[in-house]
C-alpha positions as CSV (number, residue, x, y, z in Angstrom):
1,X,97.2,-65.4,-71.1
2,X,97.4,-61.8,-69.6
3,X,99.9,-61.0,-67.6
4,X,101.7,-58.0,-65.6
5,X,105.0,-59.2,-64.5
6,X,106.4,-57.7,-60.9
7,X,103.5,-55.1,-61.1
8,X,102.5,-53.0,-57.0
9,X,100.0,-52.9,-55.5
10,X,99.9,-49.0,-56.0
11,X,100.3,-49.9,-60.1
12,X,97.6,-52.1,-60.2
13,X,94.8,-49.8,-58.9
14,X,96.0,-47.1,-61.4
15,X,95.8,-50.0,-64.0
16,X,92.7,-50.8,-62.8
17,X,91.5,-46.7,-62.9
18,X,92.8,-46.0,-66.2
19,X,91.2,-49.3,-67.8
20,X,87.6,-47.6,-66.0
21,X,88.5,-44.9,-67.1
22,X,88.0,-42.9,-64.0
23,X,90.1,-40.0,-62.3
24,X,91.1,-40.2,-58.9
25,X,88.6,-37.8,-57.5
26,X,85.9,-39.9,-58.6
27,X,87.0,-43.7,-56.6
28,X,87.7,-41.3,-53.3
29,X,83.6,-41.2,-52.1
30,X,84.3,-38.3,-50.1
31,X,85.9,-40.6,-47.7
32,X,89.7,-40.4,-48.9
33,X,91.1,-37.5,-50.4
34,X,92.7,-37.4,-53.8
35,X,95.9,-36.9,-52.7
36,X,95.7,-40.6,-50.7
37,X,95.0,-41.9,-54.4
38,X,98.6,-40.1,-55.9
39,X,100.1,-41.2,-52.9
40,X,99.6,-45.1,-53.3
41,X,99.1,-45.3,-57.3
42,X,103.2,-44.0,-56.8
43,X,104.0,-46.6,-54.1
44,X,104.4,-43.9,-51.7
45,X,102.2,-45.1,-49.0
46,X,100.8,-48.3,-48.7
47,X,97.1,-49.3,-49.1
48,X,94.5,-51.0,-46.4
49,X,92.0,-53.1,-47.1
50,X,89.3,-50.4,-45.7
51,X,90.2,-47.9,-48.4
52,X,90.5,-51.0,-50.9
53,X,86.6,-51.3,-49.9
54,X,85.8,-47.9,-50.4
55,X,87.5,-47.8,-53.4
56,X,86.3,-50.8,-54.9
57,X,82.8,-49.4,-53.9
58,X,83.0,-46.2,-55.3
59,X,84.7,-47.9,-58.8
60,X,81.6,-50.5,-59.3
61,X,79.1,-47.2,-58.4
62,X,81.0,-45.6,-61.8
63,X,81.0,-48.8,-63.7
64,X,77.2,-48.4,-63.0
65,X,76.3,-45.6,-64.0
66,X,78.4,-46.2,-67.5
67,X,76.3,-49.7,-67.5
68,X,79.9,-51.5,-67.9
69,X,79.4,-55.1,-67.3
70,X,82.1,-55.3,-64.4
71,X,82.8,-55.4,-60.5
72,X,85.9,-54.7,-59.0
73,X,86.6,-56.7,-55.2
74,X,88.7,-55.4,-52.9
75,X,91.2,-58.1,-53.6
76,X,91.2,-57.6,-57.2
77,X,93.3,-54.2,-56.1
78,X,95.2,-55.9,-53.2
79,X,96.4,-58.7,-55.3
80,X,97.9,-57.7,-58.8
81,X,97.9,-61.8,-59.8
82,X,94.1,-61.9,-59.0
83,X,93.5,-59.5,-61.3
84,X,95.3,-60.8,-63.6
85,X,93.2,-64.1,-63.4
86,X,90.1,-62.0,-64.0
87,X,91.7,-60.3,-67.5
88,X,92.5,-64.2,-68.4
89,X,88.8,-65.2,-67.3
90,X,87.4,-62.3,-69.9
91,X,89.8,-63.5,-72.7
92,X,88.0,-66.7,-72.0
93,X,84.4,-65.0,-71.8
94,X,85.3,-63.6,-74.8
95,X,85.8,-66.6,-76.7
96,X,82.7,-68.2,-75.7
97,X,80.9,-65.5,-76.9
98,X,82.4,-66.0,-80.6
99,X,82.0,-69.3,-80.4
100,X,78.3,-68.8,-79.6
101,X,77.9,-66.1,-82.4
102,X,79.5,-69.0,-85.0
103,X,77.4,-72.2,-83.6
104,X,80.4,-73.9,-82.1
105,X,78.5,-75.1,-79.3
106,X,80.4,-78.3,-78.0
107,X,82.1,-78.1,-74.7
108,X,83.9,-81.2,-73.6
109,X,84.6,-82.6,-70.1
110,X,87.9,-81.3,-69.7
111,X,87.2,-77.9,-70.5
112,X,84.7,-77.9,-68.2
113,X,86.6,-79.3,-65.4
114,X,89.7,-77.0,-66.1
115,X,87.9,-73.9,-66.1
116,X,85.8,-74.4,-62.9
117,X,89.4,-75.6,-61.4
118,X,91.0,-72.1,-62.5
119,X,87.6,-69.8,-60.8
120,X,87.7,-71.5,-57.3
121,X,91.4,-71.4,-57.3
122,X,91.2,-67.6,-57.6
123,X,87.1,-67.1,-56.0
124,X,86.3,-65.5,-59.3
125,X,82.3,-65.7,-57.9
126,X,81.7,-62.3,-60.5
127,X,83.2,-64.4,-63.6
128,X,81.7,-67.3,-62.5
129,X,78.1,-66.1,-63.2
130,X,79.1,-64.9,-66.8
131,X,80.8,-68.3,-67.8
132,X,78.1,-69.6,-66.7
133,X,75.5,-68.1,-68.7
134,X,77.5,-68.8,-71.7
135,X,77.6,-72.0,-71.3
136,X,73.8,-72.2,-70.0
137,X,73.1,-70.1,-73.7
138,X,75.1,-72.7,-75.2
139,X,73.5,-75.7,-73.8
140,X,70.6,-74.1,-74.9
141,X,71.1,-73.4,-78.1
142,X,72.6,-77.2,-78.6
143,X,68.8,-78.3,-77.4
144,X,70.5,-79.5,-74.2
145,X,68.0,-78.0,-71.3
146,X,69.2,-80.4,-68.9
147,X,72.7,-78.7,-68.2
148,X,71.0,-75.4,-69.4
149,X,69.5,-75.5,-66.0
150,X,71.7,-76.8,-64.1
151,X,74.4,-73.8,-65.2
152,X,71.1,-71.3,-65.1
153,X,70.7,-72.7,-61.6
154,X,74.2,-72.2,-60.4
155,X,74.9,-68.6,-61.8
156,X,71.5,-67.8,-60.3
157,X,73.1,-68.7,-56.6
158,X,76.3,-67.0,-57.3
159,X,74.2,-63.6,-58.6
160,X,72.8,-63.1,-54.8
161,X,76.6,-62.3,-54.1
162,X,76.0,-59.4,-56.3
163,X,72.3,-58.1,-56.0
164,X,73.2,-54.6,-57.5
165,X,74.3,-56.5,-61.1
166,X,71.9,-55.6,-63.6
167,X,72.0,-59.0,-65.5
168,X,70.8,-60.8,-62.6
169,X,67.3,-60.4,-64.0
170,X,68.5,-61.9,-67.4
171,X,69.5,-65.0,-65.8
172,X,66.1,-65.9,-63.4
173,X,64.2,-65.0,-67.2
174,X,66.3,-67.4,-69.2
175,X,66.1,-70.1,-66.1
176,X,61.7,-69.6,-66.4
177,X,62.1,-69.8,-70.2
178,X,64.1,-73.3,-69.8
179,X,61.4,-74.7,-67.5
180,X,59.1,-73.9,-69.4
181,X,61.0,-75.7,-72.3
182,X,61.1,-78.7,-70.6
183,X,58.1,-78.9,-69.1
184,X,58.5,-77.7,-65.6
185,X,55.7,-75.3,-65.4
186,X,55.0,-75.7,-61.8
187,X,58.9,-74.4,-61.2
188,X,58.4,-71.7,-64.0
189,X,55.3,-69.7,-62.3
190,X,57.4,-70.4,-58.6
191,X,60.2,-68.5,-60.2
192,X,58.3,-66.2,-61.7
193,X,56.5,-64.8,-59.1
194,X,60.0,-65.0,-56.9
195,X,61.5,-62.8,-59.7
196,X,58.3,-60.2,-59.2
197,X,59.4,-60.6,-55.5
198,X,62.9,-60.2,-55.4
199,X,64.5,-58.2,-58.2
200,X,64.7,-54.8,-57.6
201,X,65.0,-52.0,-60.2
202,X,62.4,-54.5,-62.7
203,X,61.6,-51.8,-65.6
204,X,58.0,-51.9,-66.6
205,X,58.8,-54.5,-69.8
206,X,60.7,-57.0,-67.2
207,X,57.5,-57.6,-64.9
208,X,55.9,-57.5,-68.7
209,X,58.2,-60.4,-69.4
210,X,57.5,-62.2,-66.2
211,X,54.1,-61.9,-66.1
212,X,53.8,-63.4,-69.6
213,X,55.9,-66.2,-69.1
214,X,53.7,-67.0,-65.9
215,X,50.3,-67.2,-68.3
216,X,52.5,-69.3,-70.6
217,X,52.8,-71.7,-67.8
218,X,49.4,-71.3,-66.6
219,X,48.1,-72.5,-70.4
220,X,50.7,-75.2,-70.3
221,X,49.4,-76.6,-67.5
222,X,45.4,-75.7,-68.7
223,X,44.6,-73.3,-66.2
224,X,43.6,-70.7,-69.0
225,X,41.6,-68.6,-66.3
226,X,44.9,-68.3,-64.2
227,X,47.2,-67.9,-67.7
228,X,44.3,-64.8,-69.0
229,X,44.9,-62.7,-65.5
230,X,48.6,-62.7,-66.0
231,X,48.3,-61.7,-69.5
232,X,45.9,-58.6,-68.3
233,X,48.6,-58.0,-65.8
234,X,51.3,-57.8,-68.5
235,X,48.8,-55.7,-70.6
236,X,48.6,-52.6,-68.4
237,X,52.8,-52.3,-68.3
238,X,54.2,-50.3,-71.0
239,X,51.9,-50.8,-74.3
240,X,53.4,-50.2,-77.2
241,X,52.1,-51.2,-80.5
242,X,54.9,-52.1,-82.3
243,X,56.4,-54.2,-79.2
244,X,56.9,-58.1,-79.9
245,X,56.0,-59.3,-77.0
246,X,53.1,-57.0,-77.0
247,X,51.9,-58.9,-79.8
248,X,53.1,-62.4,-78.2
249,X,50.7,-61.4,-75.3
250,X,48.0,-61.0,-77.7
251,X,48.9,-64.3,-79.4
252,X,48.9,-66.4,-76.0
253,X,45.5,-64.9,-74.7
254,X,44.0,-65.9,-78.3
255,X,45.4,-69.4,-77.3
256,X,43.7,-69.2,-74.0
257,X,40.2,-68.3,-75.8
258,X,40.3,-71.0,-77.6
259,X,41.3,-74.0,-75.6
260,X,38.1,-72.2,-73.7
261,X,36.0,-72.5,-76.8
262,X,36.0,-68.6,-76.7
263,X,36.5,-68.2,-80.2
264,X,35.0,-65.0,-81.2
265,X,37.4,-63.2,-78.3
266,X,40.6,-65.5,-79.7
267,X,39.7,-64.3,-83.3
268,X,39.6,-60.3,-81.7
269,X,42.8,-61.4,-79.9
270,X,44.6,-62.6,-83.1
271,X,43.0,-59.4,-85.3
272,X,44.6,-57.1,-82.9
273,X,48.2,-58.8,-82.9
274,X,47.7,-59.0,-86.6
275,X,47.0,-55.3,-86.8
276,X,50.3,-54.1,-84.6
277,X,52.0,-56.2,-86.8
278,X,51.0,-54.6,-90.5
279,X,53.6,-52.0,-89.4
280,X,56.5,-54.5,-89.2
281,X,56.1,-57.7,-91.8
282,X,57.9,-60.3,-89.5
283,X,57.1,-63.2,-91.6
284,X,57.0,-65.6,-88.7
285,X,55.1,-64.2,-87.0
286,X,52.3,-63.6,-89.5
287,X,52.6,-66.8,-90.7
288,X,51.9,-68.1,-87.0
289,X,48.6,-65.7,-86.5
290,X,47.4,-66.7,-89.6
291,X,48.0,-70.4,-89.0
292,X,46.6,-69.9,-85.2
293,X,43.9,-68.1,-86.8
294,X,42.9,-70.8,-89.2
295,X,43.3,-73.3,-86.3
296,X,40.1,-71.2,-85.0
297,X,38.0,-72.1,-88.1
298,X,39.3,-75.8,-87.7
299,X,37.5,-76.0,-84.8
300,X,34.3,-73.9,-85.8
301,X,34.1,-75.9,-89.0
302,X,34.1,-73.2,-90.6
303,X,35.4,-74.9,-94.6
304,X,35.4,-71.6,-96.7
305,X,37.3,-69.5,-94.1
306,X,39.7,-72.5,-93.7
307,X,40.7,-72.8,-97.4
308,X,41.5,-68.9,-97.0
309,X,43.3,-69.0,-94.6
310,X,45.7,-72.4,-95.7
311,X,46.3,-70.7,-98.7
312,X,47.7,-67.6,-97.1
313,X,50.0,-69.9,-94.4
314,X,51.3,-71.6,-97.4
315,X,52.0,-69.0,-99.7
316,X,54.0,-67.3,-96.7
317,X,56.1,-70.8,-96.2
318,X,58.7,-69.8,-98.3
319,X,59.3,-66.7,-96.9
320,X,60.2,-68.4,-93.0
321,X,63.5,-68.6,-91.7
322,X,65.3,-71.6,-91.8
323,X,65.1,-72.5,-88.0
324,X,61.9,-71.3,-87.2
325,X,61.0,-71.7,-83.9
326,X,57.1,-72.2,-85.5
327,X,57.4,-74.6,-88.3
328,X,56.8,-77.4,-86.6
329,X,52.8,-75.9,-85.5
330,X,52.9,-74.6,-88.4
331,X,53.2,-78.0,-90.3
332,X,50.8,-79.5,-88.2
333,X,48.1,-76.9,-88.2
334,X,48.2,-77.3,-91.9
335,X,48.1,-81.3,-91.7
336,X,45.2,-80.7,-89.6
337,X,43.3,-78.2,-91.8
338,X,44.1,-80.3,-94.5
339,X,42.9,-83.5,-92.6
340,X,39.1,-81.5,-91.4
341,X,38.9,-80.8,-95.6
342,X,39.7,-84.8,-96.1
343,X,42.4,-84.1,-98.5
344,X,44.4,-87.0,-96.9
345,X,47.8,-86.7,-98.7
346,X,48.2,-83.2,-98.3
347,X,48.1,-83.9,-94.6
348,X,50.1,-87.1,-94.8
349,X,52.6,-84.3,-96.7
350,X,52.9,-82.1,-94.0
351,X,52.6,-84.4,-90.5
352,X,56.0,-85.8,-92.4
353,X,57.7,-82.4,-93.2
354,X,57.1,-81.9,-89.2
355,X,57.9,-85.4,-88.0
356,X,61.6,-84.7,-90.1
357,X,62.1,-81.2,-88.0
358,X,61.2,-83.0,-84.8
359,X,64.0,-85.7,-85.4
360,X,66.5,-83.3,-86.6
361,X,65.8,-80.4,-83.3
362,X,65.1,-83.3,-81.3
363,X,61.8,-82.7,-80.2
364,X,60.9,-85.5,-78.3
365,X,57.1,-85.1,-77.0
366,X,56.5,-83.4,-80.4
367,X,58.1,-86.1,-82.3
368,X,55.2,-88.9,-80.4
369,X,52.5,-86.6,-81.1
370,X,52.9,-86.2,-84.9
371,X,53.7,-90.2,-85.0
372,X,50.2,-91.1,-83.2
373,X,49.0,-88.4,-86.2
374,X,50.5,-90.4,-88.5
375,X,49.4,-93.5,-87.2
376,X,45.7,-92.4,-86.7
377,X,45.9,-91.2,-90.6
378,X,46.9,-94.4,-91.6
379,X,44.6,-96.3,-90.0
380,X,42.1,-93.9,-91.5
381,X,43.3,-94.8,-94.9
382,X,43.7,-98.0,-94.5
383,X,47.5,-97.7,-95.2
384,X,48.9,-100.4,-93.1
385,X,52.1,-100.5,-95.2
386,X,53.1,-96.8,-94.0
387,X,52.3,-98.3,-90.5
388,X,54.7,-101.4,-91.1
389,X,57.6,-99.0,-92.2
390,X,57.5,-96.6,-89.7
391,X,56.8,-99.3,-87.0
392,X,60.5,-99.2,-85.9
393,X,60.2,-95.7,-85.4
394,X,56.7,-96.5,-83.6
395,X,58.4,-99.5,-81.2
396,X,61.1,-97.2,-80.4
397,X,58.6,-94.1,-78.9
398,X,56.6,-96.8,-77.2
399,X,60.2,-98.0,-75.9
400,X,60.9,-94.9,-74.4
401,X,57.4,-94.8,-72.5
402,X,58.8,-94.9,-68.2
403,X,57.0,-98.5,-67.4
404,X,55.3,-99.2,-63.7
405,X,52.6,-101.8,-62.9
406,X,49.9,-99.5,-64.0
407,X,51.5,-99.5,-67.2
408,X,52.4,-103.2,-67.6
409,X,48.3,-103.3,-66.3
410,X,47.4,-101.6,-69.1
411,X,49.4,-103.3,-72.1
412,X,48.1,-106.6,-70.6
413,X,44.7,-105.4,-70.9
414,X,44.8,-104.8,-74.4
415,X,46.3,-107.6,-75.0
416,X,44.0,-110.0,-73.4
417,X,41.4,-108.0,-75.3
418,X,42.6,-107.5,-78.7
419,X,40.6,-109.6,-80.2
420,X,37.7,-107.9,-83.0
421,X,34.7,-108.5,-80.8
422,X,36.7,-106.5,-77.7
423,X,37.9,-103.5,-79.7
424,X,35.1,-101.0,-77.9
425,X,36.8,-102.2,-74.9
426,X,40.6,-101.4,-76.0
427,X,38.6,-98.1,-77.2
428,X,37.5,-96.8,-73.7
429,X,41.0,-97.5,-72.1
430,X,42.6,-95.7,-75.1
431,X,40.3,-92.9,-74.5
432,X,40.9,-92.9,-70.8
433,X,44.6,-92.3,-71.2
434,X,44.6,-88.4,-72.4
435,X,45.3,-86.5,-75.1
């Protein structure tokens, strides 16, 4: 714990200069002389809360301009014991910050509850917002998005008390990225176009950032029109070729041609990332043009160009990171390539190296995708003991599966109609319930 015993008033706002390291002339704002400074930093004459104000004011202004992550309140000078409660709350900041740099990511009940006890007892609002990005960042990092958001969400309210900090654009970016992480694409674009709206001071790479994660959105949702006028939007702020999200832009609008069936302009798209990125071997990310690249000849049937391009993906496998945020399209753009070119184990071989990343990440809508993969492969192949020993796993995804009458309508259906001379009609339902 920090603590100043028996410290003024008067020795806590030269505590306070000195740790700024600011002279007096420079917290005065031309509206207090220099001399009033001396005066109270040596208990000579007492200080008001108006020149507390102006000092505080003229203190954050410096902090500014030397981009130091800090705001002083007027009762941070007043009240030597509050400030001391804001040194404890960085030691604490601190510690969360090693903790997320060495993967300690659990935070139990308690700790939670003590900590949010010890801010509103003091009205820490300023440390409040920092805490809780941390623990937003280490919710996400845990693969928690659920209390992500809701910590996103509250250090988002607290940041309007402050709408000079400079990190309050961080925090409305990270809150788009987690709805768009779990789903909530609608919310995302909302956001994002509130974050265009609202946040002064945006350098030409933030609206970048925001109009890009508003075309990601737009593609989730299969609005592709919509998600290829953001990305022309992001396009005309700040191009630089070697930029990574210059090339991410690149990579999404290739998406967008080809869930169009434009595959000429996704292949250009894909070229041109491919290009930037000869300057910078990122093996990730070559690894995911090349794979998105032979998802393109997948779909054009295109057998010679596919071989190519699976043998350059899987010679680069080696080279990934461990946790690669890719692997799991990776894996499955190979499982399909391999699937088109009926080489049926291959793809069995890689639709199981992804279903083992989904469990372990915990990738829930992934994990049902590459099982009805699986289970569409082994019906294929005839294989219905890989079907009877992954049926658990099966039962349990079906399990999960929110059940209303329409639901309960259907299961009836195909059950009054499973027999072999109804399968056409079990078929069409099938069919008729999406991708």
């Amino acid at each position: 714990m920090v603590k100043d015993e028996n410290i003024t008033v008067g020795q806590n706002l030269k505590r306070i200069r000195k740790e700024l390291e600011l002279k007096q002339y420079s917290i005065t704002g031309g509206k207090i002389t220099r001399n009033l400074i001396s005066l109270i930093e040596n208990d000579k004459t007492p200080l008001y809360e108006d020149n507390a104000k102006i000092i505080a004011e003229n203190m954050n202004s410096n902090a500014m301009e030397k981009n130091m992550n800090i705001y002083i309140e007027p009762e941070d000078i007043l009240d030597p014991k509050r400030y001391d409660a804001k040194k404890d709350a960085d030691v604490y900041i601190e510690g969360l910050r090693k903790r997320l740099e060495e993967n300690h990511l659990e935070i139990r009940p308690e700790e939670l509850q003590k900590v949010e006890l010890f801010l509103n007892n003091w009205n820490l609002s300023d440390k409040k917002i920092i805490i809780y990005e941390l623990w937003a960042d280490m919710y996400y990092k845990a693969r928690d998005f659920e209390n992500e958001h809701m910590y996103l969400t509250k250090a988002w309210e607290y940041s309007f008390m402050y709408p000079k900090r400079k990190g309050n654009y961080r925090i409305i970016s990270n809150l788009i990225s987690n709805c768009i992480n779990s789903g909530k694409y609608e919310e995302a674009i909302r956001l994002g176009n509130l974050g265009l709206l609202s946040q002064k001071n945006l350098t030409d790479n933030d609206k970048k950032v925001f109009h890009y994660n508003n075309a990601l959105a737009y593609s989730y949702l299969n609005k592709f029109d919509d998600g290829l006028r953001e990305l022309a939007i992001a396009k005309k702020y700040n191009l630089n070729a070697n930029d990574k999200l210059e090339r991410k832009i690149l990579v999404s609008e290739g998406f967008c041609y080809v869930k169009k069936g434009e595959y000429g302009k996704a292949l250009n798209a894909y070229n041109l990332a491919l290009r930037m990125l000869n300057t910078n071997k990122n093996y990730d990310e070559l690894c995911l043009i090349y794979t998105n690249m032979m998802e393109v000849f997948v779909k054009s049937k295109d057998s010679k160009k596919i071989s190519e391009y699976l043998n350059l993906v899987i010679n680069l496998l080696h080279d990934l990171e461990d946790n690669s945020s890719y692997i799991i399209k990776i894996y499955l753009e190979i499982a399909n390539a391999y699937l088109f070119l009926k080489k049926y184990n291959s793809s069995e071989e890689y639709l199981l190296k992804a279903l083992k990343v989904t469990r372990i990440n915990d990738e829930k809508d992934l994990h049902s995708k590459i099982l009805l993969k699986l289970f569409n492969l082994y019906i294929e192949k005839n294989e219905i003991k890989k079907i009877d020993d992954l049926m658990e796993e099966f039962v349990q995804e079906v399990s999960n599966i929110q059940k209303d009458d329409r639901f309960v309508l259907l299961l009836n259906l195909i059950l009054y109609n499973k027999e072999e001379k109804n399968k056409d009609f079990v078929q069409k339902i099938l069919n008729k319930g999406g991708k």
